[in-house]
PAROLUM-550319 format. One line per 2 residues: number of its first residue (from 1); their letters; for each residue x, y, z of N, C-alpha, C. Coordinates in Angstrom, 3 decimals, m for minus. Example, Ala and Ser with C-alpha at 12.3 -4.5 7.8 and 13.67 -1.06 7.14 Angstrom:
2
1 = AS = 13.190,m5.690,7.800,12.300,m4.500,7.800,13.200,m3.300,7.800 ~ 12.850,m2.250,7.080,13.670,m1.060,7.140,12.900,0.030,7.870
//
This chain:
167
1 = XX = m24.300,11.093,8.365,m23.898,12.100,7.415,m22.893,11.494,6.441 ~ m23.460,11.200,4.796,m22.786,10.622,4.181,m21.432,11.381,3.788
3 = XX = m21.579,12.629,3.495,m20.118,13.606,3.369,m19.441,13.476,4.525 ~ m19.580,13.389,5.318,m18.709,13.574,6.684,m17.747,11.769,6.645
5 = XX = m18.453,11.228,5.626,m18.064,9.995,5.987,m17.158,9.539,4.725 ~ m16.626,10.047,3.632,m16.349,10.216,2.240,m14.769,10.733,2.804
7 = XX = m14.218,11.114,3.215,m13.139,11.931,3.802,m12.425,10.810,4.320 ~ m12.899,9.850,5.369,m12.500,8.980,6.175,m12.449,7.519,4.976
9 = XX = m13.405,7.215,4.245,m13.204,5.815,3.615,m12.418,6.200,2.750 ~ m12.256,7.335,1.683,m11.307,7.270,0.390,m10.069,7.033,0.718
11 = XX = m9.636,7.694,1.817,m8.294,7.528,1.928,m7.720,6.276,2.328 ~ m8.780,6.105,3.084,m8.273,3.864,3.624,m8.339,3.034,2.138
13 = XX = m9.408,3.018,1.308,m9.225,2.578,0.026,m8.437,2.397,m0.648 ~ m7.634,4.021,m1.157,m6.999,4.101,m2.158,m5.202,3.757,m1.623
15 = XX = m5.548,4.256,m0.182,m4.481,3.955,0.255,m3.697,2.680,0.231 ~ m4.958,1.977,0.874,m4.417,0.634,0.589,m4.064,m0.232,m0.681
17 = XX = m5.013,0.406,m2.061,m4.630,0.196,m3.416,m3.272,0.798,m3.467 ~ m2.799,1.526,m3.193,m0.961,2.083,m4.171,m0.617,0.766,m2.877
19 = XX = m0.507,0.426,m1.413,0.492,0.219,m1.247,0.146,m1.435,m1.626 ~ m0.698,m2.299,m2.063,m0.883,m3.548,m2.436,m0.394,m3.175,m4.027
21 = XX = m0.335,m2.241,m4.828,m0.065,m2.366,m6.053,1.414,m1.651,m5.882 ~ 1.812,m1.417,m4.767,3.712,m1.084,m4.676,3.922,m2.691,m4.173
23 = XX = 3.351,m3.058,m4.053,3.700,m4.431,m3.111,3.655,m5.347,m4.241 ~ 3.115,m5.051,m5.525,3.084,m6.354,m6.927,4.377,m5.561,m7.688
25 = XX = 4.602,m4.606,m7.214,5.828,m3.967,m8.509,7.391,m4.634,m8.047 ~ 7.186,m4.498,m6.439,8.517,m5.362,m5.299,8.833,m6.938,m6.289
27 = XX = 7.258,m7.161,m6.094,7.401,m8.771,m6.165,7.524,m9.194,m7.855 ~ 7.156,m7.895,m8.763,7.192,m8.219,m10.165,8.933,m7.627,m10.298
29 = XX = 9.670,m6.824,m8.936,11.223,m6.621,m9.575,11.839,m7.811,m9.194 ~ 11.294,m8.515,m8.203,12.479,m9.857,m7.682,12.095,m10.654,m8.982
31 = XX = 10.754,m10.520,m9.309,10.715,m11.790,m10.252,12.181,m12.008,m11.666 ~ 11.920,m10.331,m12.039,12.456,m10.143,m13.168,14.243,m10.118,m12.742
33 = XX = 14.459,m9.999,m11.547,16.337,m9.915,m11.186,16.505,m11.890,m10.649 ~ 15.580,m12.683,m10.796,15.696,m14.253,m10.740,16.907,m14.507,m11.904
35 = XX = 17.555,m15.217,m11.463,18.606,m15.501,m12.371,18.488,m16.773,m13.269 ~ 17.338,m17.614,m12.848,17.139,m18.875,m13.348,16.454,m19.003,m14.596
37 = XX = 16.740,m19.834,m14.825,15.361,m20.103,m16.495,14.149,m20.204,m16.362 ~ 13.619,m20.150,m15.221,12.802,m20.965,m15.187,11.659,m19.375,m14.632
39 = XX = 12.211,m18.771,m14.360,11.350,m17.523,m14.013,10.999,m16.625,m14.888 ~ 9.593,m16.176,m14.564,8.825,m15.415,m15.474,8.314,m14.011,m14.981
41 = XX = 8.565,m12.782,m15.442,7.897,m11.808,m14.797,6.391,m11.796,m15.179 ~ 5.275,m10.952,m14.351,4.157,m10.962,m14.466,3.640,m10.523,m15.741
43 = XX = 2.833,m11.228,m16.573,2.234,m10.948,m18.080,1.242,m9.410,m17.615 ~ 1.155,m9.139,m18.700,0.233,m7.651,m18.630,m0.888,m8.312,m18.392
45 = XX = m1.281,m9.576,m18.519,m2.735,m10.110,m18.391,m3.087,m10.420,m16.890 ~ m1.985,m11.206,m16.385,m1.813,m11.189,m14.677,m2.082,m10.127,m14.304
47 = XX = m1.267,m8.763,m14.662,m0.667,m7.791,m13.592,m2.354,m7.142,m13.481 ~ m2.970,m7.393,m15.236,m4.737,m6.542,m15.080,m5.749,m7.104,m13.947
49 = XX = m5.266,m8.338,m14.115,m6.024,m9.009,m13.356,m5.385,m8.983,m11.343 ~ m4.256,m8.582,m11.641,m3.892,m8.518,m9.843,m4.410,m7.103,m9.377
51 = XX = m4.388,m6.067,m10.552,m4.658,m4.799,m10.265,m6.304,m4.920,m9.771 ~ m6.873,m5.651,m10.843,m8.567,m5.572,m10.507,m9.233,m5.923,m9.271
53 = XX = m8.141,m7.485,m8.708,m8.829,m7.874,m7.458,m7.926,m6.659,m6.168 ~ m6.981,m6.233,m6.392,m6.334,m4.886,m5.869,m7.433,m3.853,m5.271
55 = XX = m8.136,m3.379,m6.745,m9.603,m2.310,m6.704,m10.075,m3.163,m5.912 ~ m10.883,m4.320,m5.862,m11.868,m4.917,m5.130,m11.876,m4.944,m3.786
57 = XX = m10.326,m5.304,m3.296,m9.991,m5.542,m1.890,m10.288,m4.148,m1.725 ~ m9.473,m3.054,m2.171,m9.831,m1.955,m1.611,m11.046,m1.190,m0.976
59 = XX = m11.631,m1.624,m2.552,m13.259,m1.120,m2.213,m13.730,m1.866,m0.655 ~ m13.666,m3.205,m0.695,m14.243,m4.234,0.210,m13.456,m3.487,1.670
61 = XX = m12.472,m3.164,1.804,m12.027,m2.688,2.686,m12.771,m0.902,3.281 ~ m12.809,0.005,2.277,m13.290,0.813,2.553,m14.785,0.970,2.741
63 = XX = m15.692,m0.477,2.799,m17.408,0.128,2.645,m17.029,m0.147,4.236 ~ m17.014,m0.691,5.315,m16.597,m0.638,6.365,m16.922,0.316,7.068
65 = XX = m16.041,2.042,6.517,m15.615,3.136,7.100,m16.764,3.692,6.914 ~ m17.212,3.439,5.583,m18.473,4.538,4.951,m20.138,3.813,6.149
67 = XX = m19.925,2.313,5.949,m21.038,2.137,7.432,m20.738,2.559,8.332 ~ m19.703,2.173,8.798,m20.129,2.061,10.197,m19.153,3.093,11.332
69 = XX = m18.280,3.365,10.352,m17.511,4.850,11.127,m18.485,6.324,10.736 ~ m18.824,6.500,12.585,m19.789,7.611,12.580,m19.236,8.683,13.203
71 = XX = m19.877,10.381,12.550,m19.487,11.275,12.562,m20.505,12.357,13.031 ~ m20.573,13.577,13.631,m21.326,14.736,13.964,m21.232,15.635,13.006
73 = XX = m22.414,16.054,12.208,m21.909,17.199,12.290,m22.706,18.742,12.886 ~ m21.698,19.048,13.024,m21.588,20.623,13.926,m21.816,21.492,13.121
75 = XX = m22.801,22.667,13.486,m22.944,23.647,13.355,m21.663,24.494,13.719 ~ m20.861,25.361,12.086,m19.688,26.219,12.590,m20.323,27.636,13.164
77 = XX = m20.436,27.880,14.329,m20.696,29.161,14.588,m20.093,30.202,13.788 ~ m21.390,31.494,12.850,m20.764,32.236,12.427,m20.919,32.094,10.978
79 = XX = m20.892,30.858,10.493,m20.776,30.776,9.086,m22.213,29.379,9.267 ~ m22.222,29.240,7.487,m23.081,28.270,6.676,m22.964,26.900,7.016
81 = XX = m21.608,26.385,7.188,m21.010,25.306,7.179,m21.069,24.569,8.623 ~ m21.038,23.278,8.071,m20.957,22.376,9.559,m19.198,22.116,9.488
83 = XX = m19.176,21.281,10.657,m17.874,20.524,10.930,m18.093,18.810,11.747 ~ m17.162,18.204,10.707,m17.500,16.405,11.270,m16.865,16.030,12.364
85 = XX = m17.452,15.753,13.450,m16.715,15.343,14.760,m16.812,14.059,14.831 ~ m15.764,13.383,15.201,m15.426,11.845,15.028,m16.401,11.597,16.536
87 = XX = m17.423,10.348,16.282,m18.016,10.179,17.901,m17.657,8.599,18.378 ~ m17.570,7.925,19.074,m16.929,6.574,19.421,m18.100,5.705,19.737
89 = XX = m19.603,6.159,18.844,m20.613,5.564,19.411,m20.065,3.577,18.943 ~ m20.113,3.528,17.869,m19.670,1.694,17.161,m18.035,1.385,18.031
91 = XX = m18.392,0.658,19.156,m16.959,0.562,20.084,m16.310,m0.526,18.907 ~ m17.105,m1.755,18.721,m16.283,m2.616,17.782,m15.998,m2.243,16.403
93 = XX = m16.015,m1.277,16.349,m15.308,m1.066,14.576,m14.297,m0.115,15.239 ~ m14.767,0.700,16.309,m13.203,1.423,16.556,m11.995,0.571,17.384
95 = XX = m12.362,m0.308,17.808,m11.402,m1.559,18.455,m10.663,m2.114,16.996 ~ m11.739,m2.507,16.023,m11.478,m3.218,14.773,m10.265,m2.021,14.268
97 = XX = m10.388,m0.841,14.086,m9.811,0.230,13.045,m8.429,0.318,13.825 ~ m8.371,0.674,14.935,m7.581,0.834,16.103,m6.325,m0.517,15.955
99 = XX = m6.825,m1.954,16.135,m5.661,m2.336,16.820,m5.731,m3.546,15.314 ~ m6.284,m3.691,14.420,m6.289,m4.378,12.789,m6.342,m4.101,11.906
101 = XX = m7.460,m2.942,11.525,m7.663,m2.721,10.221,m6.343,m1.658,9.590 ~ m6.343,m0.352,10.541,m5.019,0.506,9.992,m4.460,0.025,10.222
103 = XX = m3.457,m0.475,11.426,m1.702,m0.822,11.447,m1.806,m2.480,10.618 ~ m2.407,m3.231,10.688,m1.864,m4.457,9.913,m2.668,m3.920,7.867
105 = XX = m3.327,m4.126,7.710,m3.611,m3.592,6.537,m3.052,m2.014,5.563 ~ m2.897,m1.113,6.595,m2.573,0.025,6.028,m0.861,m0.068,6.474
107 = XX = m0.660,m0.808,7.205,0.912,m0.893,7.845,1.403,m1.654,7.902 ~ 1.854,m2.524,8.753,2.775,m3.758,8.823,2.821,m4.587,7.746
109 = XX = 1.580,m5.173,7.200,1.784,m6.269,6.298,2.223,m5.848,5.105 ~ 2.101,m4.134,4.689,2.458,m4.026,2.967,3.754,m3.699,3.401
111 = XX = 4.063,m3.268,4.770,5.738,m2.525,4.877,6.025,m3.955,4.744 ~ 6.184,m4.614,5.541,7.388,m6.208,5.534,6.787,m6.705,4.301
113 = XX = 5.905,m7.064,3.513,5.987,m7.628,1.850,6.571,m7.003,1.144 ~ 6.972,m4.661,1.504,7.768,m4.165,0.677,9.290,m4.441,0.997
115 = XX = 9.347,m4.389,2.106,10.593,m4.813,2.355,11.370,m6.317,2.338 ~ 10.707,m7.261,2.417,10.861,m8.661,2.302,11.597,m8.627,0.695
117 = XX = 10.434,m8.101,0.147,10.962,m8.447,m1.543,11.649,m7.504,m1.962 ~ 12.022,m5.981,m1.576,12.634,m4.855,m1.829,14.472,m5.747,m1.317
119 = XX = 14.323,m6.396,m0.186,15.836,m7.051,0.535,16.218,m8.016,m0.333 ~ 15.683,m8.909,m0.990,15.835,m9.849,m1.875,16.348,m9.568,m3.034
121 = XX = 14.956,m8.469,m3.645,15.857,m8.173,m5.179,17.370,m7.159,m4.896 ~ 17.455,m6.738,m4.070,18.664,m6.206,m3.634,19.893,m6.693,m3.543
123 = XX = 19.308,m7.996,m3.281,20.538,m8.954,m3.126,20.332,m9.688,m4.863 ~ 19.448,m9.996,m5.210,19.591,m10.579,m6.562,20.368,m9.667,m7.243
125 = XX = 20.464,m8.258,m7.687,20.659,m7.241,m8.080,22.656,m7.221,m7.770 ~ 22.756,m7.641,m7.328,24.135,m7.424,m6.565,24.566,m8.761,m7.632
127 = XX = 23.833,m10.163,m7.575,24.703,m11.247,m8.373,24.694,m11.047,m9.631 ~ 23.124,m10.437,m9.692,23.557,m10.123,m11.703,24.438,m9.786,m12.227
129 = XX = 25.040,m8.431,m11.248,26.199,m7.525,m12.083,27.555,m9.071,m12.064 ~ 27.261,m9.963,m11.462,28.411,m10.782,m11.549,28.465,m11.510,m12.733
131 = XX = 27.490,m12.099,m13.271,27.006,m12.470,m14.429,27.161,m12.873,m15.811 ~ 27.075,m13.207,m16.421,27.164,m12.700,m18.164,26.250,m12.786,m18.587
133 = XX = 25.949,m11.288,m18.379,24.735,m10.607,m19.208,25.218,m9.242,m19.682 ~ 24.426,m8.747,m20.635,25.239,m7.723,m21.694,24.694,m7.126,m20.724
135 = XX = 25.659,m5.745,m20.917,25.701,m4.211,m19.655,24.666,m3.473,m19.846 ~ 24.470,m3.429,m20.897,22.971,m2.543,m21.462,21.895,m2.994,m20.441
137 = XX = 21.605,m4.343,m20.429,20.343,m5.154,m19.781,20.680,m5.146,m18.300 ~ 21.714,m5.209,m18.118,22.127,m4.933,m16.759,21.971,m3.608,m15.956
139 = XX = 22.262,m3.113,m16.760,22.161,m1.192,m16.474,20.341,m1.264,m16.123 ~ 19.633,m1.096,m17.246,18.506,m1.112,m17.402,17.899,m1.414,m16.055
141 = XX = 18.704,m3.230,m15.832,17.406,m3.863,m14.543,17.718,m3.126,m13.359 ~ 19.494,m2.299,m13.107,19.510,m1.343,m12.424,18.708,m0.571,m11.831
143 = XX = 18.570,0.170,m13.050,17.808,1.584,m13.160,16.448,1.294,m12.356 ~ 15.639,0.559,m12.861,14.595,0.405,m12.514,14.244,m0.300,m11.054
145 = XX = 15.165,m1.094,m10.930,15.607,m1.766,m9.476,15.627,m0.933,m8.234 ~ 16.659,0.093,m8.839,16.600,1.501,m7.870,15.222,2.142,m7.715
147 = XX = 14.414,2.604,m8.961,13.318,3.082,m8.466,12.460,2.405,m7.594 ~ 12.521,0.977,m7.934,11.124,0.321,m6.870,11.774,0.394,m5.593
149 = XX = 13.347,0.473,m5.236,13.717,0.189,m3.593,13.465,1.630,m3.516 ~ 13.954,3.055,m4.312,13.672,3.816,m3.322,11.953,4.398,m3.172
151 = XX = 11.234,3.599,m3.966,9.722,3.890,m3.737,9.283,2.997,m2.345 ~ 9.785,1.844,m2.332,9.413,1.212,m1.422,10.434,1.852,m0.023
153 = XX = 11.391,2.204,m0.029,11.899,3.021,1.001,10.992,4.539,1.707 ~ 10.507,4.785,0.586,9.674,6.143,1.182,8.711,5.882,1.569
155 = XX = 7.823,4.796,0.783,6.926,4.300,1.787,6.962,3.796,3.057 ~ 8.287,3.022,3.627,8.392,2.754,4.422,9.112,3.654,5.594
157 = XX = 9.140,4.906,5.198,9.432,6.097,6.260,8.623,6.636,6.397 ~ 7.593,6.698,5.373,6.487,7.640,5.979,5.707,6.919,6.508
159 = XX = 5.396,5.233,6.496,4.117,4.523,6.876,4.536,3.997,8.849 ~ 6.155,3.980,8.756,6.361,3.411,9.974,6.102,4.498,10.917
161 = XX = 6.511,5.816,10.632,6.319,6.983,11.757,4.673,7.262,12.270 ~ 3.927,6.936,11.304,2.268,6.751,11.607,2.002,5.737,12.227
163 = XX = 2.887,4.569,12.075,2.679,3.398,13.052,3.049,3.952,14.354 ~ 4.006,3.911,14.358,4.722,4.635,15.926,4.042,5.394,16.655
165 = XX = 3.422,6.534,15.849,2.266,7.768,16.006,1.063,7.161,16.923 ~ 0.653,6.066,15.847,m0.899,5.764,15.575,m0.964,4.536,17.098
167 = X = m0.015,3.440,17.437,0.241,2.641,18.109,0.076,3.376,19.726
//
């Protein structure tokens, strides 16, 4: 049942697209709080091109769910409608989903790349203000500094309690 199965892949997909494309914004704020000459933040031509193979992985990740994670569906007593019951017939894709595909792909690896580079520019962020650089530009890399830690902070409260959950 291809609907029954549309529910289960979108969300592994897309999911995994925001948190690999929160995971290039981490690594495009450390770039830009580098204090050296020699560092470059990501060109709009990179970032199209990290976003695209981003879509790809995703997709590549979600045809997976749409094969080979199988579903029932049930007759709702009473009404028109069925209901999708998860069945455990494919043992190796639910071994696969279970103990690799969600917690290291949907979990561990984008939390510690958000946090790896979220701890870093944090600390870069701290020497700038030491600096001589005009306050304006300073303020600015602030501002924006703050948004990616506390984006990457919420992700990482809501993704670890599903680990904990899901484990």
């Amino acid at each position: 049942m291809f609907p029954c199965k549309i529910p289960v892949a979108f969300p592994q997909a897309f999911g995994l697209m925001s948190h690999i494309i929160i995971c290039f914004a981490a690594i495009d704020q450390l770039m830009s709080t580098l204090l050296h000459t020699s560092r470059q933040r990501f060109s709009i031509e990179l970032m199209q091109r990290l976003i695209t193979v981003a879509i790809v992985i995703s997709i590549l990740y979600g045809i997976p769910f749409l094969i080979y994670y199988d579903y029932d569906a049930l007759p709702l007593s009473g009404t028109n409608g069925t209901a999708c019951v998860p069945n455990e017939n494919n043992e190796l894709f639910s071994k696969y989903t279970v103990y690799a595909g969600v917690p290291i792909m949907n979990g561990f690896l984008p939390v510690t790349i958000m946090s790896l580079f979220g701890l870093l520019t944090f600390r870069n962020v701290r020497h700038v203000a030491k600096k001589n650089i005009p306050i304006a530009h300073i303020h600015l890399e602030e501002q924006l500094t703050a948004m990616v830690l506390i984006k990457i902070l919420n992700v990482c409260l809501t993704v670890i309690p599903f680990l904990i959950f899901f484990l």
